[in-house]
C-alpha positions in Angstrom: 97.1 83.9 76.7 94.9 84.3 79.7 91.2 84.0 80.6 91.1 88.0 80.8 88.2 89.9 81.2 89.0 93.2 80.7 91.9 93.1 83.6 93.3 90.7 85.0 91.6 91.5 88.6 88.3 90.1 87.0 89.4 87.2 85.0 88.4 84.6 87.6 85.1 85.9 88.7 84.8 85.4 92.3 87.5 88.4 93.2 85.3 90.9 91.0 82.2 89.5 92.1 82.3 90.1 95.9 84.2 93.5 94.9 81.3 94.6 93.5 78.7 92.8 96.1 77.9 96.1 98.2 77.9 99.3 99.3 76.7 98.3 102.6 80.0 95.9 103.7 82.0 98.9 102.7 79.3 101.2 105.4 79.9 98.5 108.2 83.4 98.8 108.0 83.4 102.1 109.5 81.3 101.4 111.9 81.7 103.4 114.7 83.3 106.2 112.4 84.8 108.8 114.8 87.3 106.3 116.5 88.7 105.5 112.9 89.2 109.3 112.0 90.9 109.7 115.3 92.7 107.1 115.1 94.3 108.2 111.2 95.4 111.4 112.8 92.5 113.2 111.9 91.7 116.4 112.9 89.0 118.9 111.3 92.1 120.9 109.9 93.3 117.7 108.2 90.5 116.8 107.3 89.6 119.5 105.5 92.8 119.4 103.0 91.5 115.7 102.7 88.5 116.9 100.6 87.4 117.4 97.8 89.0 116.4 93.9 92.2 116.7 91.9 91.1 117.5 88.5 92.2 119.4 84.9 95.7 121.1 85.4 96.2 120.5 88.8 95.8 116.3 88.6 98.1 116.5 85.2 100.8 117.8 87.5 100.7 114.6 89.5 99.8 112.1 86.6 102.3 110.2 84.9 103.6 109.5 81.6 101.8 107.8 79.1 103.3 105.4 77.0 101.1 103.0 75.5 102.5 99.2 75.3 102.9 98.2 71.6 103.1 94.6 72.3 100.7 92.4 70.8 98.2 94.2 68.5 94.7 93.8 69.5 92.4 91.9 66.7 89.4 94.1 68.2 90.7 97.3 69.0 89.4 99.2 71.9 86.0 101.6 70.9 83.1 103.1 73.1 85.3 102.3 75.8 85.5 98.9 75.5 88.5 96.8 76.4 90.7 95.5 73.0 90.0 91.9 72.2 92.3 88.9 71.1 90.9 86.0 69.4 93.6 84.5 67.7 95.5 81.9 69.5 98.7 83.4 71.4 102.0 82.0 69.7 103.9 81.0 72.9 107.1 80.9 71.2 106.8 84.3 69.8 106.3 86.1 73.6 108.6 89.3 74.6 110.2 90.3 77.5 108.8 93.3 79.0 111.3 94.0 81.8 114.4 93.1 80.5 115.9 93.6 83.9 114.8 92.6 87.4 113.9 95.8 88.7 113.1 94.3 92.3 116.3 94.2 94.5 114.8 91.2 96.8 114.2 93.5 99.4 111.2 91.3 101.4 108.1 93.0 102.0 104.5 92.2 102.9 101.2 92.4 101.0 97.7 92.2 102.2 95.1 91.3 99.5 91.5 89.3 98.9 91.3 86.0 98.2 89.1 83.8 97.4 89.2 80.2 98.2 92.0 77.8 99.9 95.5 80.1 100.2 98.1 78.4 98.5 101.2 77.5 101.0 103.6 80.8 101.4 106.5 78.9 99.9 104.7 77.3 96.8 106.1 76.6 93.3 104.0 80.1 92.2 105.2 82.6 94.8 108.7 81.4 94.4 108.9 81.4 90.4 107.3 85.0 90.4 109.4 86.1 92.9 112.6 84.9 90.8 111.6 86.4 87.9 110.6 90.2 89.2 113.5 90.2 91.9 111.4 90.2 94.8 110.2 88.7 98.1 106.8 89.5 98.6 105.1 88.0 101.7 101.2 87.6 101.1 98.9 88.2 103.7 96.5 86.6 101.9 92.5 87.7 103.8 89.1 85.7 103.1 87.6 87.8 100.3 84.1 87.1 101.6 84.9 89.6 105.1 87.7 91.3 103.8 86.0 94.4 103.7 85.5 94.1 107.2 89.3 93.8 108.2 90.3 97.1 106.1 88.6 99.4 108.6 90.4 97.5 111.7 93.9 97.7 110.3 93.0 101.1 109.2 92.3 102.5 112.4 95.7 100.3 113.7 99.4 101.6 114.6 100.6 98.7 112.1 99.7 98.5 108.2 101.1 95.7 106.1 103.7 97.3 103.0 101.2 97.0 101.1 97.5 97.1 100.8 95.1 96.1 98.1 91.7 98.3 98.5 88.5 98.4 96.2 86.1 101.5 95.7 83.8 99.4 97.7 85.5 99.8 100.7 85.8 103.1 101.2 82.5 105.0 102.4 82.5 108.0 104.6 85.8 107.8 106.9 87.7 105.2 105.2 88.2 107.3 102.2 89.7 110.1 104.2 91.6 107.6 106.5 93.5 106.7 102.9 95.0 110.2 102.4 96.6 109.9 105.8 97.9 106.1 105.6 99.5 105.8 102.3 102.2 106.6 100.4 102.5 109.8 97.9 103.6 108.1 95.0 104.4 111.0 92.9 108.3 111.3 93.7 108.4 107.5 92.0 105.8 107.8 89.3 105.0 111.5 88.3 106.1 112.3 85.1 109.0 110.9 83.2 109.4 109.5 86.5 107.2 106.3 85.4 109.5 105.6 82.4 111.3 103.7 84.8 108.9 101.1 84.9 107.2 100.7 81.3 104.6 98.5 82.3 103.3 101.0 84.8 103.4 103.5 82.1 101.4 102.0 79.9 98.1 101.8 82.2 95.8 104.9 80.8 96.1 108.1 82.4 92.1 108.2 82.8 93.0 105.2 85.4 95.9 107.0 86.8 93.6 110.1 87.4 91.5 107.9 89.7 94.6 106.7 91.8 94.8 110.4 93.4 93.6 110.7 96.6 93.6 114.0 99.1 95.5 115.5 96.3 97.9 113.5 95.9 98.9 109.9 94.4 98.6 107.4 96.3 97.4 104.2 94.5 98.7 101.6 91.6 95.7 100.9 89.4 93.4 98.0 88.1 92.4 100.0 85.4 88.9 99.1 83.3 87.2 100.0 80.6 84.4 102.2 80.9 82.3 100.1 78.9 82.9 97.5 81.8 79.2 97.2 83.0 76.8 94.8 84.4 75.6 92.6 82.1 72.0 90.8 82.3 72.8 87.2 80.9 70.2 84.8 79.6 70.3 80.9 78.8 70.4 80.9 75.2 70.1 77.2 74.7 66.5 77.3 76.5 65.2 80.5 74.8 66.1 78.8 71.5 64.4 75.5 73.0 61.5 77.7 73.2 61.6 79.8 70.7 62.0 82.9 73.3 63.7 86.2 71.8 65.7 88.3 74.0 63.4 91.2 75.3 63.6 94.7 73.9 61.8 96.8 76.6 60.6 96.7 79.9 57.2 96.0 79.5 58.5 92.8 77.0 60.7 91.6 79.4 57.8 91.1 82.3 55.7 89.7 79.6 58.4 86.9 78.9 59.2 86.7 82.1 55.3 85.5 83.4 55.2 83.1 80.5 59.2 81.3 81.1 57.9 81.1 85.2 57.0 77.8 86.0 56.9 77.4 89.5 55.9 73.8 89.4 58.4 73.0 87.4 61.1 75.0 90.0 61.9 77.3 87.0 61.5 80.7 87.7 62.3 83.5 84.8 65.5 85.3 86.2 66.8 86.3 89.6 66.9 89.8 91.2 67.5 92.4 88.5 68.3 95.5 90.3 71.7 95.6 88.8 70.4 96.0 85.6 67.4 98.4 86.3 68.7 101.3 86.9 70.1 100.7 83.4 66.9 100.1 81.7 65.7 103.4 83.2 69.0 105.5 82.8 69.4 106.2 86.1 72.5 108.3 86.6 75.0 107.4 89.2 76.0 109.8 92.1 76.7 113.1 91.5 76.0 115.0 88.2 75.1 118.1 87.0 71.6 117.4 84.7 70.9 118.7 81.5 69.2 121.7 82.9 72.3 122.3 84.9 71.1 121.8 88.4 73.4 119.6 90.2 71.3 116.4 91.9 72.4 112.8 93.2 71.1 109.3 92.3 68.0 109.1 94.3 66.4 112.6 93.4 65.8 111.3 90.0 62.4 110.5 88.6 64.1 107.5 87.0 65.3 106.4 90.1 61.8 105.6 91.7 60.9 103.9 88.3 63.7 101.6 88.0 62.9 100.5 91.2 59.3 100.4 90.5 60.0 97.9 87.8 61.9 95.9 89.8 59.4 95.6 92.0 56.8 95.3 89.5 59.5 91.4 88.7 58.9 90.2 92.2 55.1 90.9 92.6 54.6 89.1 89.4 56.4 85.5 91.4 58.9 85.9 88.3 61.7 86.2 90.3 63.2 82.8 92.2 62.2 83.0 95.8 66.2 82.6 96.8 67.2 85.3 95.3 63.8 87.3 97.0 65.3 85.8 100.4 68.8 87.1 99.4 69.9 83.3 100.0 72.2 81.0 98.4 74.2 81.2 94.6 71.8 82.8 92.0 74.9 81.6 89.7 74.2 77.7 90.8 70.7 78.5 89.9 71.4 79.9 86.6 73.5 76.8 85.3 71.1 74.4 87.1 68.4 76.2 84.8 66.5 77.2 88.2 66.6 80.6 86.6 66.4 81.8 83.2 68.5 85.3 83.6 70.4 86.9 85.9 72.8 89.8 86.0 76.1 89.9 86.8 79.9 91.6 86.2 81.5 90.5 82.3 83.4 87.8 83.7 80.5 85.3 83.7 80.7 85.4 80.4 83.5 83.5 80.3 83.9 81.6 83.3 80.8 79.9 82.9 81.0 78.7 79.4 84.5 77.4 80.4 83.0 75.7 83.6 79.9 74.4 81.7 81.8 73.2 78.4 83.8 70.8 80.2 81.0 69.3 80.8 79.7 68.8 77.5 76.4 69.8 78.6 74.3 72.1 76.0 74.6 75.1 77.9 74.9 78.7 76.6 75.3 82.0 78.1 74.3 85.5 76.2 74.5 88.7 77.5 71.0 90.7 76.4 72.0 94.2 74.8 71.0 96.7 77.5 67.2 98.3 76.1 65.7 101.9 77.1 62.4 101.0 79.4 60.6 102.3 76.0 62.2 99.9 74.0 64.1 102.9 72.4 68.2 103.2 72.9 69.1 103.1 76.6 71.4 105.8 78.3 73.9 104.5 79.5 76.7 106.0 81.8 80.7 104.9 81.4 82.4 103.1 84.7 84.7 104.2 86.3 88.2 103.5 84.8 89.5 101.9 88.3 88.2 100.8 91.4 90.8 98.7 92.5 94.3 99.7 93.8 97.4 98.4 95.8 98.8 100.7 98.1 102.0 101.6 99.8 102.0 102.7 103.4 103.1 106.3 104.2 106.4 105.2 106.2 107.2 102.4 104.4 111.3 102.4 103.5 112.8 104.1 100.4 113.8 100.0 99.5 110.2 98.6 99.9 108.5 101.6 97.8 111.0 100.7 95.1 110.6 97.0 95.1 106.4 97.0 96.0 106.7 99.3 92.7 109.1 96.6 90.7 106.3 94.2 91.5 103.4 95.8 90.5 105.5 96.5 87.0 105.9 93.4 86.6 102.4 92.3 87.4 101.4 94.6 85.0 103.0 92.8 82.0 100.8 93.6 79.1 99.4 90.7 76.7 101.4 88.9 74.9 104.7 89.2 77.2 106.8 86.5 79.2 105.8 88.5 82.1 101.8 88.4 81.6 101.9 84.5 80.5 103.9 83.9 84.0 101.8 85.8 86.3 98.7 84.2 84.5 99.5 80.7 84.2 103.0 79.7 86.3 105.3 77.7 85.0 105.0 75.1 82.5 104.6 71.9 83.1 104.5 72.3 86.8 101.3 74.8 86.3 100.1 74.2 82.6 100.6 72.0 79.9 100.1 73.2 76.4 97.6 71.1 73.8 96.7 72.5 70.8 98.7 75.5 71.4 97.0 76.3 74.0 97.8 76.8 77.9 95.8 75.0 80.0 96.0 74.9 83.9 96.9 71.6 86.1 95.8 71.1 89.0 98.2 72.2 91.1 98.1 75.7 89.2 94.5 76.0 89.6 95.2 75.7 94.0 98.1 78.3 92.9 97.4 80.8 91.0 94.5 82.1 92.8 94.2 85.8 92.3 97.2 87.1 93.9 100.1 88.9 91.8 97.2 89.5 89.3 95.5 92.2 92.2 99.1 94.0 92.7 98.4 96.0 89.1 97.7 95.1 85.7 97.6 96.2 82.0 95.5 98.1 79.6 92.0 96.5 80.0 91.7 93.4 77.2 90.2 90.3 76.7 91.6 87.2 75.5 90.6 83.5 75.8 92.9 80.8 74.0 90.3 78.3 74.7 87.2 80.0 74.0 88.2 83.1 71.4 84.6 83.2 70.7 83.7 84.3 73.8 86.1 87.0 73.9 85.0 88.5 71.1 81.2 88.4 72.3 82.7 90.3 75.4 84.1 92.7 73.6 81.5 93.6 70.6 79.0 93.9 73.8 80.6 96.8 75.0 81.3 98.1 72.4 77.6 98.0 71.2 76.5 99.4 75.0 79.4 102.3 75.0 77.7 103.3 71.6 75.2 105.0 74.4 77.7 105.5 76.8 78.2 109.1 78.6 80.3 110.3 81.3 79.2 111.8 84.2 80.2 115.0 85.8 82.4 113.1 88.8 84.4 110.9 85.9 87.5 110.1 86.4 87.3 112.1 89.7 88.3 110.4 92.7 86.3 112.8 95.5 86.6 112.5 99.3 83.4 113.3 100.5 83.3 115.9 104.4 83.4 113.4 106.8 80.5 114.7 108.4 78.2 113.5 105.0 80.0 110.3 105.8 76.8 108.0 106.5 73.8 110.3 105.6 72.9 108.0 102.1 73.5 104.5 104.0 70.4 103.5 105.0 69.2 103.6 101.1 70.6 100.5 100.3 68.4 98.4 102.3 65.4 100.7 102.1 65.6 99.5 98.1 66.3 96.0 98.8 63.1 96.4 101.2 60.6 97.8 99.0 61.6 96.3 95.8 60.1 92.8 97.8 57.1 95.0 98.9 58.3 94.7 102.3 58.3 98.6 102.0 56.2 101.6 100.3 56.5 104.3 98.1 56.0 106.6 100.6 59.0 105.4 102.7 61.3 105.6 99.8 59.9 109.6 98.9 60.1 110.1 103.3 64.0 108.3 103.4 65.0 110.8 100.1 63.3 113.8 101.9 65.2 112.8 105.2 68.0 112.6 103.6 68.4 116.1 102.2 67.6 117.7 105.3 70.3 116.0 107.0 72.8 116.7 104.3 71.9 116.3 101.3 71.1 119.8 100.3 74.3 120.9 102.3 76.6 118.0 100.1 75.1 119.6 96.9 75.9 122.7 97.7 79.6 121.5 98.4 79.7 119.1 95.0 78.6 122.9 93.2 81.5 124.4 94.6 83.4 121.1 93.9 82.6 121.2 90.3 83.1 125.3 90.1 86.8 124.9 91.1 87.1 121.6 89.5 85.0 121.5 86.0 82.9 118.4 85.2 83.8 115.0 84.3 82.0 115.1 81.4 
């Protein structure tokens, strides 16, 4: 019914995409940090009930109900943590109702949220038929998603917040996360509990996503959930490796060996683009904060197979392997995989889809894969589960009892699981103004392609699934990935944990980012990166593990 991968926030590509981008837009947003802490009303006292985790007992207090959706029957169930798949076609005339009655009471109220490309007109056929059909009068403040992240810190540290706010993981380093437990809305009065049953849609989103929508102890955030399988996948041109006779590489050492024979630079063809993504996969590299298997508690970059992932990846550019764009951090590495420029590239599960859609309109011989993710060995890899949500809308703290209520009616009805009236309206408009149906299958016009551009679909959204009318195929590739890369799958010590950090640890791991982008392209040494990790312990590091012990003392692990 829709071009889903795994929620509905990643279906069209670009929103996830510059989600996941960087760390560092999220850093640059709080630039100038004290200001913004001040200006959330917060004092060290304040600050100090900010901290820290909700976990165990405590967050099952504040979680609510779950009642799973039991529309539409998945042909791929969910396993390893993957989302559930459907690749039959959707039987339009056979779709539910999943809120029987408007819940919304038209009350009008205003939501900020990403975007990415030309805003459609505030009036447009879309807004309005939503609207209509949940009861409400949203108002979208639509924001470029390219600098969106650098507006949240702004209105963040303003006197005036929109009703509603839609925030990634990604924007919230150091004082932004703390700024949220001042600025928005406890939700628990509306949702904890039985509470929830009110809107079924919301109730069917997994606790596991729910647990990561508390914030300063309360909570304060309607999920995107994902599935934990819902990792970065390296993709490959199939159509050229079977051209020439390639195989997809089973170890690290195999895929530099492949990639020095597919480089041609004479030819412009270079064997994939920057794989750092993927690396720290390869090598196992555990994000964050964990407690190890010989139970010392230690953080990403302490790790032996840290310095090797990145070692590797290094190892990619010196070889010339890598297309001298993506080693200048310039242009679309996406353009250059479809143009054949590059031979692999790594990127979120969306791709998968999106660009076999793209490229199969244009009956070109184009085919994407996604590798299986290898151990550096060539033995299994060790992989570690996502987080179940990193995407939320929020309500501000002061907003009216009659806004909370209908922001809440709106993000039910976003919600709408697969297979509902709801899901199909949100997804693809209205017929025959949006779609048109051939074969049985919804495809977009025009005019709902300049629409439907991800707006309602960022407000909440089901259970994670896949489904692709046009290209079932696809989905089920999606979805037999993950669940072949959660086989390996483990969960960390902070899953599931939303943690807000002491503000004064706020910035102390920022300037890692671009030391790795740095050395990976030799433009830095070893011995920097061993001199940046040793800096960074004695200016907190040590101190932050010592607080992430207590943390996980009071709190248990993740895992």
């Amino acid at each position: 019914m829709t071009p889903n991968s795994s929620s509905p926030g990643t279906s069209t590509g670009p929103g996830r995409r510059s989600f996941l981008a960087s760390t560092a837009i999220a850093t640059a947003a709080v630039a100038g940090g004290m200001p913004l802490l001040a200006a959330c009303g917060g004092g060290s006292k304040d600050a100090k009930k900010r901290e820290g985790a909700t976990s165990g007992k405590e967050a099952a207090k504040l979680l609510p109900a779950h009642v799973p959706s039991t529309v539409a029957r998945p042909d791929i169930p969910a396993k390893n943590g993957s989302a559930a798949g459907y690749t039959d076609k959707v039987d339009l005339a056979a779709l539910v109702v999943s809120v029987p009655h408007k819940l919304g009471t038209g009350a009008p109220f205003k939501i900020m949220s990403p975007l990415w490309g030309t805003p459609p007109k505030p009036d447009c056929a879309y807004y309005k038929a939503v609207d209509a059909a949940a009861g409400t009068k949203v108002t979208w403040q639509n924001q470029d998603g390219m600098t969106y992240a650098d507006k949240v810190g702004a209105v963040l540290a303003s006197s005036s917040l929109p009703d509603v706010m839609v925030m990634a993981d990604y924007h919230m380093s150091g004082k932004i996360r703390q700024a949220i437990a001042s600025k928005f809305l406890d939700l628990g009065p509306y949702l904890a509990g039985d509470k929830v049953k009110k809107y079924p849609n919301l109730a069917a989103i997994p606790s596991d996503a729910w647990r990561m929508s508390i914030f300063g102890g309360a909570l304060r955030g309607i999920p995107m959930p994902l599935a934990p399988a819902n990792r970065i996948v390296p993709y490959y041109r199939k159509d050229i490796f079977d051209k020439k006779g390639w195989t997809a590489p089973t170890s690290a050492d195999e895929f530099l060996s492949w990639a020095k024979e597919a480089t041609s630079s004479r030819a412009k063809v270079w064997a994939c683009g920057d794989m750092s993504w993927i690396s720290a996969s390869i090598f196992g590299v555990c994000p964050g904060w964990n407690i190890d298997d010989d139970g010392k508690v230690r953080f990403q970059i302490e790790r032996p197979e840290y310095l090797e992932s990145l070692e590797w990846t290094r190892k990619l550019f010196a070889a010339g392997v890598v297309h001298p764009d993506d080693k200048a951090r310039s242009g679309d590495p996406i353009q250059r995989f479809t143009a054949g420029q590059i031979l692999a590239f790594n990127s979120d599960t969306s791709h998968w889809y999106t660009l076999s859609a793209e490229q199969g309109a244009g009956k070109s011989d184009f085919r994407i894969e996604g590798m299986d993710i290898f151990g550096a060995d060539g033995g299994n890899p060790r992989l570690w589960a996502s987080s179940p949500a990193s995407i939320w809308s929020m309500i501000r703290k002061d907003a009216p009892k009659e806004v909370v209520e209908n922001a809440l009616a709106a993000a039910n009805f976003a919600a709408a699981p697969y297979g509902t009236k709801e899901r199909m309206l949100v997804d693809y408009g209205v017929e025959g103004t949006h779609y048109t149906v051939k074969d049985g299958t919804p495809v977009k016009t025009a005019r709902g392609n300049s629409e439907l551009i991800n707006a309602w679909p960022m407000l909440g959204a089901p259970a994670p699934y896949i489904a692709h009318p046009d290209l079932p195929e696809i989905a089920r590739k999606q979805v037999e990935w993950q669940q072949r890369m959660g086989a390996f799958m483990k969960k960390t010590s902070t899953y599931g944990m939303n943690i807000i950090e002491p503000s004064r640890y706020a910035n102390i791991a920022s300037q890692h980012e671009q030391l790795q982008l740095d050395f990976v392209r030799g433009n830095k040494s070893l011995a920097d990166v061993q001199s940046a990790i040793s800096t960074w312990r004695s200016s907190g590091g040590d101190k932050l593990r010592d607080w992430y012990k207590e943390l996980f003392d009071k709190n248990g692990s993740g895992n």
